[in-house]
Backbone atoms as SQL, in Angstrom:
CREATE TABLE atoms (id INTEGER PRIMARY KEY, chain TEXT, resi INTEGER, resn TEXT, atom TEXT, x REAL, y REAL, z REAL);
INSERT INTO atoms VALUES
  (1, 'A', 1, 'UNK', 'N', -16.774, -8.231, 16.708),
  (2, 'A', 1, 'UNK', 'CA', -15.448, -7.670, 16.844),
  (3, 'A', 1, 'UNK', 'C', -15.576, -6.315, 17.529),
  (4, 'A', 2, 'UNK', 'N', -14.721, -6.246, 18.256),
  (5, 'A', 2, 'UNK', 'CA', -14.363, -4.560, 18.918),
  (6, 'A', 2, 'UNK', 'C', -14.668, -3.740, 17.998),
  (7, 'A', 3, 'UNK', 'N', -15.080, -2.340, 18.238),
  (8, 'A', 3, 'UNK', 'CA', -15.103, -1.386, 17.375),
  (9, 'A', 3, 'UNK', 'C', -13.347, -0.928, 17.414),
  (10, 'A', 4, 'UNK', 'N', -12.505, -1.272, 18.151),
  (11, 'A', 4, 'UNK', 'CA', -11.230, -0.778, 18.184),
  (12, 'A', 4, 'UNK', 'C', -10.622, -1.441, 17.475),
  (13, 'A', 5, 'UNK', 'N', -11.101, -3.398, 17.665),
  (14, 'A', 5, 'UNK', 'CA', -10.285, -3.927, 16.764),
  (15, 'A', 5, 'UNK', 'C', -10.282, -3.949, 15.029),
  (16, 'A', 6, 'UNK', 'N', -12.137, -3.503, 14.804),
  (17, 'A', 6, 'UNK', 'CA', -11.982, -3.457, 13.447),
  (18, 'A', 6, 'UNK', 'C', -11.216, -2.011, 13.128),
  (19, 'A', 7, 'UNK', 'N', -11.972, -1.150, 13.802),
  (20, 'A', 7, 'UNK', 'CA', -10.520, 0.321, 13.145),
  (21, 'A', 7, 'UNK', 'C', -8.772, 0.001, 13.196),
  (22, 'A', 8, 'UNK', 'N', -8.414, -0.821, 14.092),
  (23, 'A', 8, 'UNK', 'CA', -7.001, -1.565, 13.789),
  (24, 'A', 8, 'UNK', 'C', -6.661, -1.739, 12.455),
  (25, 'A', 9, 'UNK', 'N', -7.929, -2.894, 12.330),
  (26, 'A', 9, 'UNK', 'CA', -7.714, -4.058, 11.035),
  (27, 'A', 9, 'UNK', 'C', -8.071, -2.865, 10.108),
  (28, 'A', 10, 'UNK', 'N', -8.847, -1.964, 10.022),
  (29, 'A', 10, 'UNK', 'CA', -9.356, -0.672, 8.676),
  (30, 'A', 10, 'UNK', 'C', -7.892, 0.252, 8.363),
  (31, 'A', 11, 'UNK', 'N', -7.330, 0.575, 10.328),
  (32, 'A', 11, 'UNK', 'CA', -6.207, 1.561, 9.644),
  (33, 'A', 11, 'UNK', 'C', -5.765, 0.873, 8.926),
  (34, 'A', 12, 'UNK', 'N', -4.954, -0.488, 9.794),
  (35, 'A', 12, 'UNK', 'CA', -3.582, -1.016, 8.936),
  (36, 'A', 12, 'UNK', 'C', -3.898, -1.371, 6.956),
  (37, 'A', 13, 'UNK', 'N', -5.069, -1.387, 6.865),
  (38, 'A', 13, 'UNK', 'CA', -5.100, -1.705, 5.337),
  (39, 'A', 13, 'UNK', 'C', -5.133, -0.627, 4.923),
  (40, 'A', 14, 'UNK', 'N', -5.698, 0.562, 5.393),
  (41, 'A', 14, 'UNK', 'CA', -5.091, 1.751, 4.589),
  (42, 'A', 14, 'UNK', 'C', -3.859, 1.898, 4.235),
  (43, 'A', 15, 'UNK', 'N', -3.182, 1.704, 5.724),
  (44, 'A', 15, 'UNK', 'CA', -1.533, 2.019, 5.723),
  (45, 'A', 15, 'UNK', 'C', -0.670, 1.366, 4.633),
  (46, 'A', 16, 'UNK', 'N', -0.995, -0.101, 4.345),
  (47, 'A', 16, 'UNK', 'CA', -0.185, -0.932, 3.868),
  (48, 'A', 16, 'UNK', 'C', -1.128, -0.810, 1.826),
  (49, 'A', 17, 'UNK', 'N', -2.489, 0.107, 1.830),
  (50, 'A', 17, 'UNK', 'CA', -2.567, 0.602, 1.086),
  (51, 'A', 17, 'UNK', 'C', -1.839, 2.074, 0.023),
  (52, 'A', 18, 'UNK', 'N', -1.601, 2.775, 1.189),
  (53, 'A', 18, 'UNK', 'CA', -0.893, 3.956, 0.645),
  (54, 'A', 18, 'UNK', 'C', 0.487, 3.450, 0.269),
  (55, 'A', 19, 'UNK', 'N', 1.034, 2.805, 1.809),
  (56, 'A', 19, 'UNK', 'CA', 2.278, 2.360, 1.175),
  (57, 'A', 19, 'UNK', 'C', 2.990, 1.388, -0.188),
  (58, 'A', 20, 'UNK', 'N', 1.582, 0.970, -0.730),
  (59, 'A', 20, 'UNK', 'CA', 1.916, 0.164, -2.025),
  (60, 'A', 20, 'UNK', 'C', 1.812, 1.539, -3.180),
  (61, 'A', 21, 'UNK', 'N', 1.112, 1.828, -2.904),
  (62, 'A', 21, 'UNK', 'CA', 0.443, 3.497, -3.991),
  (63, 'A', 21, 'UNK', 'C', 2.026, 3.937, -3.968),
  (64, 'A', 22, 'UNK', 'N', 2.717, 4.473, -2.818),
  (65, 'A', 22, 'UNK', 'CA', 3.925, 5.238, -2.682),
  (66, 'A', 22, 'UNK', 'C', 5.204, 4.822, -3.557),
  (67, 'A', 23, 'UNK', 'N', 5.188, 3.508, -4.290),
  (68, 'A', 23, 'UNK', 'CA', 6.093, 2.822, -4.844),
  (69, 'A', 23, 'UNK', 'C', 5.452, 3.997, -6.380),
  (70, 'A', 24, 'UNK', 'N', 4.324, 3.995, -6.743),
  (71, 'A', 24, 'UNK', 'CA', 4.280, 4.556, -8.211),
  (72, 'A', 24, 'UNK', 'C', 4.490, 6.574, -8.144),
  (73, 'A', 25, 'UNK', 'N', 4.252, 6.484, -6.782),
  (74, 'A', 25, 'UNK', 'CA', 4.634, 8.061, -6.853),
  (75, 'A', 25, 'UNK', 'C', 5.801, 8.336, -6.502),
  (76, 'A', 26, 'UNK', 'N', 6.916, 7.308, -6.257),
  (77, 'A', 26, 'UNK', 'CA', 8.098, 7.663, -6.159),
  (78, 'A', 26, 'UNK', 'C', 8.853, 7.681, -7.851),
  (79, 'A', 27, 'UNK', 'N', 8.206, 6.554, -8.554),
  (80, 'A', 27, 'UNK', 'CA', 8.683, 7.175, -9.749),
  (81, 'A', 27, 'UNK', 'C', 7.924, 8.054, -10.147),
  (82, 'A', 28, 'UNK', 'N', 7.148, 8.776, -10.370),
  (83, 'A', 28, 'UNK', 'CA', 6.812, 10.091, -10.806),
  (84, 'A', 28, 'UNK', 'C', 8.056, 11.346, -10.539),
  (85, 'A', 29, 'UNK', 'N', 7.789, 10.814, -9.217),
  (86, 'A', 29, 'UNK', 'CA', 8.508, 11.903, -9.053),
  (87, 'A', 29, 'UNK', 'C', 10.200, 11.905, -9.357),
  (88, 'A', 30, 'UNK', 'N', 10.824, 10.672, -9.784),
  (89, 'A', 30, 'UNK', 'CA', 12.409, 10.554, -10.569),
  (90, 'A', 30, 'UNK', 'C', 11.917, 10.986, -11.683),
  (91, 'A', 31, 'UNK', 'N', 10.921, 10.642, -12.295),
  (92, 'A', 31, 'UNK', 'CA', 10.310, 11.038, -14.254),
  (93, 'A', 31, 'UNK', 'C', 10.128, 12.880, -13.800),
  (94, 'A', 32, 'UNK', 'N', 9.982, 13.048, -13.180),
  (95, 'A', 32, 'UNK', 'CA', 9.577, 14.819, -13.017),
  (96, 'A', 32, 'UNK', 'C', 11.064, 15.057, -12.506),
  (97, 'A', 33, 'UNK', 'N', 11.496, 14.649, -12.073),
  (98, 'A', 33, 'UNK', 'CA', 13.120, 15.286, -11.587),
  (99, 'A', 33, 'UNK', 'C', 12.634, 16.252, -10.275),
  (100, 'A', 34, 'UNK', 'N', 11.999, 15.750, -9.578),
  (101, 'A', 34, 'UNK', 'CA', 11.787, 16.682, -8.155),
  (102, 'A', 34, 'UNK', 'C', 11.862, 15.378, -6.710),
  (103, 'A', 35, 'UNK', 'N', 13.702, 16.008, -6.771),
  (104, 'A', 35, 'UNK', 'CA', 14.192, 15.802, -5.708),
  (105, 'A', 35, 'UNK', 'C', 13.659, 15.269, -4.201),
  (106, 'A', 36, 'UNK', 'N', 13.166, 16.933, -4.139),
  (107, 'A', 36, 'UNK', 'CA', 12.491, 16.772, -2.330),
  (108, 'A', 36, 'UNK', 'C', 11.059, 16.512, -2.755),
  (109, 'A', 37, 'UNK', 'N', 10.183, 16.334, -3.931),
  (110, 'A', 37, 'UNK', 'CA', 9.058, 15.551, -3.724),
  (111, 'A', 37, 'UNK', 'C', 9.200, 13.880, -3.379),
  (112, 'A', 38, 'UNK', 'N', 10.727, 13.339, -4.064),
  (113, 'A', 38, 'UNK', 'CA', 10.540, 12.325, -3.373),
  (114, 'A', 38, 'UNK', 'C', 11.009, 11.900, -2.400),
  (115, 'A', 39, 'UNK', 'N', 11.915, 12.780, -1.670),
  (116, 'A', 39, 'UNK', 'CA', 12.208, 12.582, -0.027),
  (117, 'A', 39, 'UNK', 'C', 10.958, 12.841, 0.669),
  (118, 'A', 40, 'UNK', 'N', 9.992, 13.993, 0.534),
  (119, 'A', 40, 'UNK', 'CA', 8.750, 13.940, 1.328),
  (120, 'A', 40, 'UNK', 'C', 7.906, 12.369, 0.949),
  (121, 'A', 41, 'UNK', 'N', 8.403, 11.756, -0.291),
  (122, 'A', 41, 'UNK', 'CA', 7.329, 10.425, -0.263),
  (123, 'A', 41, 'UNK', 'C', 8.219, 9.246, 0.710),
  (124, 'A', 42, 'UNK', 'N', 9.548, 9.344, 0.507),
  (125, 'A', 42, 'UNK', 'CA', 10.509, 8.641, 1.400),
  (126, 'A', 42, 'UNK', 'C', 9.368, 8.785, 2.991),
  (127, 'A', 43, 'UNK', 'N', 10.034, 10.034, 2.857),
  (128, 'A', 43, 'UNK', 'CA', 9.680, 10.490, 4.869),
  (129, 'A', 43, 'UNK', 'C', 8.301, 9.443, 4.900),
  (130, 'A', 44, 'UNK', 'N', 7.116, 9.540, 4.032),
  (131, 'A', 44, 'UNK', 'CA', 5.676, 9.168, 4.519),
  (132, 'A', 44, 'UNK', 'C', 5.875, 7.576, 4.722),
  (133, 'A', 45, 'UNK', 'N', 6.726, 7.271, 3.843),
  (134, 'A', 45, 'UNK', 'CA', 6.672, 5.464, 3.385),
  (135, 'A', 45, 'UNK', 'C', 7.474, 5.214, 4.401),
  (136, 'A', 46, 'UNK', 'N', 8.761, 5.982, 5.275),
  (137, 'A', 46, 'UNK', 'CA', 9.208, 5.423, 6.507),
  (138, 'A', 46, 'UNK', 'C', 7.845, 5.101, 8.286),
  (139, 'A', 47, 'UNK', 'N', 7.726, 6.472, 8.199),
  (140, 'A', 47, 'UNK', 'CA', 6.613, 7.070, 9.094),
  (141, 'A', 47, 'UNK', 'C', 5.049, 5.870, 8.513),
  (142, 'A', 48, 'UNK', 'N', 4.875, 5.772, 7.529),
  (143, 'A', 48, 'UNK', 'CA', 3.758, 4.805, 7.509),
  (144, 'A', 48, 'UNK', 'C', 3.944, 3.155, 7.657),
  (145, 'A', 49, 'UNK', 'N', 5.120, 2.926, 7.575),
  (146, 'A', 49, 'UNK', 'CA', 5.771, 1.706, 7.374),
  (147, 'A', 49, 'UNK', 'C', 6.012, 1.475, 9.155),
  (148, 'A', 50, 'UNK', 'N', 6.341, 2.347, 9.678),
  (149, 'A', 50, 'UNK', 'CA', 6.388, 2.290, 11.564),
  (150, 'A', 50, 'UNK', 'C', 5.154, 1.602, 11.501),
  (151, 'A', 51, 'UNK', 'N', 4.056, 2.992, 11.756),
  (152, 'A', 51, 'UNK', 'CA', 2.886, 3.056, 12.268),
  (153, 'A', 51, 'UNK', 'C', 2.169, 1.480, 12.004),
  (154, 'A', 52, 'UNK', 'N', 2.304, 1.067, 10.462),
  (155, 'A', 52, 'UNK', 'CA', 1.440, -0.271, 10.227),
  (156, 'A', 52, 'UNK', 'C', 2.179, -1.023, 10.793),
  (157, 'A', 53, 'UNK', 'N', 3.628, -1.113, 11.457),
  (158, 'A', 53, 'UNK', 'CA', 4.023, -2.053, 11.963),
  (159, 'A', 53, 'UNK', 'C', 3.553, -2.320, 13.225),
  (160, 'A', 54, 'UNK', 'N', 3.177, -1.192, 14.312),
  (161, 'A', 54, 'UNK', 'CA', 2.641, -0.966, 15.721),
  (162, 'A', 54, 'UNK', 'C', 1.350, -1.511, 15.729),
  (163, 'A', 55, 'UNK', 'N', 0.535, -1.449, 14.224),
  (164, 'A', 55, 'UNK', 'CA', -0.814, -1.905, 14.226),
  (165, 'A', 55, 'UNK', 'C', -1.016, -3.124, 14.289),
  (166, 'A', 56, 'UNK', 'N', 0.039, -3.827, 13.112),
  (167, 'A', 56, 'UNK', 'CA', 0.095, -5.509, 12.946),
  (168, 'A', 56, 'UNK', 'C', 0.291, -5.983, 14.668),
  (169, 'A', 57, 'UNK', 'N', 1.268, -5.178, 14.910),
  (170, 'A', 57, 'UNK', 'CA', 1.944, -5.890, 16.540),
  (171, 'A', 57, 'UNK', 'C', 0.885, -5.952, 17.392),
  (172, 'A', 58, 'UNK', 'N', 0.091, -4.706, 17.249),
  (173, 'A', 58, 'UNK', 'CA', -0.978, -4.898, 18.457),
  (174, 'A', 58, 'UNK', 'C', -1.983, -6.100, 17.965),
  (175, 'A', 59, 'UNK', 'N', -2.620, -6.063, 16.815),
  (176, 'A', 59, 'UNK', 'CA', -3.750, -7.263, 15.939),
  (177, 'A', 59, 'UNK', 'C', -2.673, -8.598, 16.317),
  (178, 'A', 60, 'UNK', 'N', -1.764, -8.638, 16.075),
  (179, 'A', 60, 'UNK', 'CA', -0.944, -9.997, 16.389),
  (180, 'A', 60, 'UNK', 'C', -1.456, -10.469, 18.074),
  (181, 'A', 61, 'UNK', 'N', -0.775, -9.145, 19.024),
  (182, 'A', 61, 'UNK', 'CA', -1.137, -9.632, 20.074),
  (183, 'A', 61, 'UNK', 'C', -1.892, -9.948, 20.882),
  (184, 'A', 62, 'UNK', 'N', -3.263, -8.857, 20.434),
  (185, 'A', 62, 'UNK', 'CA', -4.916, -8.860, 20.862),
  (186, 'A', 62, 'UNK', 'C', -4.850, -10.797, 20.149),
  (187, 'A', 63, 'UNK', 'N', -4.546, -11.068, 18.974),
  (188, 'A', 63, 'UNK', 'CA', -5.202, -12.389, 18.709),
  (189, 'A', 63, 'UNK', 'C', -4.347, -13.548, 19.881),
  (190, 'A', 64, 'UNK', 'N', -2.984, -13.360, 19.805),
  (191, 'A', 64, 'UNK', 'CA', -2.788, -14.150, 20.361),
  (192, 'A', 64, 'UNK', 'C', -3.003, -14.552, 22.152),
  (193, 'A', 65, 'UNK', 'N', -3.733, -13.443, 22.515),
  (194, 'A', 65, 'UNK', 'CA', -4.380, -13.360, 23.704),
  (195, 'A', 65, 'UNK', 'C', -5.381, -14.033, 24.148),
  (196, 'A', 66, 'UNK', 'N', -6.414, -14.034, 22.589),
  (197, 'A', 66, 'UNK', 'CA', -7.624, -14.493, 21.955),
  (198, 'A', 66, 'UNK', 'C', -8.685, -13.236, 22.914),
  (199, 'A', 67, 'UNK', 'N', -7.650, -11.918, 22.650),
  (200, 'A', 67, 'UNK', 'CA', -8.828, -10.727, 22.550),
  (201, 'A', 67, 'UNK', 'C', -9.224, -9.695, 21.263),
  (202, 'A', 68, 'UNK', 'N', -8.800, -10.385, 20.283),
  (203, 'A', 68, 'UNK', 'CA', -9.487, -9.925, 19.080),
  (204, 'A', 68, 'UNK', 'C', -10.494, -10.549, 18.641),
  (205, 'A', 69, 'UNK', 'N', -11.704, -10.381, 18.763),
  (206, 'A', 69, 'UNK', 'CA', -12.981, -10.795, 18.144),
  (207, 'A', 69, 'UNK', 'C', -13.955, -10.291, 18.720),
  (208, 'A', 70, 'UNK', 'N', -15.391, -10.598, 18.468),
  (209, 'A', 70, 'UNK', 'CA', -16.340, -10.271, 18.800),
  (210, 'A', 70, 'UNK', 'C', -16.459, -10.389, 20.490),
  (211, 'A', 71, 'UNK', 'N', -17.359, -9.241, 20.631),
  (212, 'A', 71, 'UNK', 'CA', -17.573, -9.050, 21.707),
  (213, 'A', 71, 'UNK', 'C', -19.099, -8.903, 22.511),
  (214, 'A', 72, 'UNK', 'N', -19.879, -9.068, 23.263),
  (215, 'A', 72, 'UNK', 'CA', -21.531, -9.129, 23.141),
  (216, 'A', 72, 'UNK', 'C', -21.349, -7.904, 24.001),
  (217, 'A', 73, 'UNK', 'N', -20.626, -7.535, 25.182),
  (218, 'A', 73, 'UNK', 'CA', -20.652, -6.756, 26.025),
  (219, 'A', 73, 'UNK', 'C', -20.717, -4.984, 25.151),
  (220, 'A', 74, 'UNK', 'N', -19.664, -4.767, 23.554),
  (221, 'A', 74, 'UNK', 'CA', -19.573, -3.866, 23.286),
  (222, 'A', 74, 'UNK', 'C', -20.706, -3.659, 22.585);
């Protein structure tokens, strides 16, 4: 595999990692009663929710190209 395509496939599981995490720190932060801590978790879970979407789109389209995989040249 590409070294580009596995950092793809590494971000997007971070991304779609934090963004599951962001569901338990949004209630924290209703149980703490701080407002703009959870609009700043809003803002990240919009902004991370893009980004993993641009990632899937590109991994979707590298495969359906059949240019995601290994490579001997890299």
């Amino acid at each position: 595999m590409h070294n580009c395509n596995f950092n793809k496939t590494a971000l997007l599981t971070d991304c779609r990692r934090l963004i599951w995490r962001l569901d338990q720190y949004k209630k924290d932060t209703k149980t703490a009663n701080h407002p703009l801590c959870g609009k700043l978790i809003e803002e990240l879970e919009h902004d991370l929710k893009k980004h993993s979407k641009k990632l899937e789109d590109a991994i979707v389209g590298l495969a359906k190209e059949g240019k995601f995989g290994f490579c001997d040249k890299c």
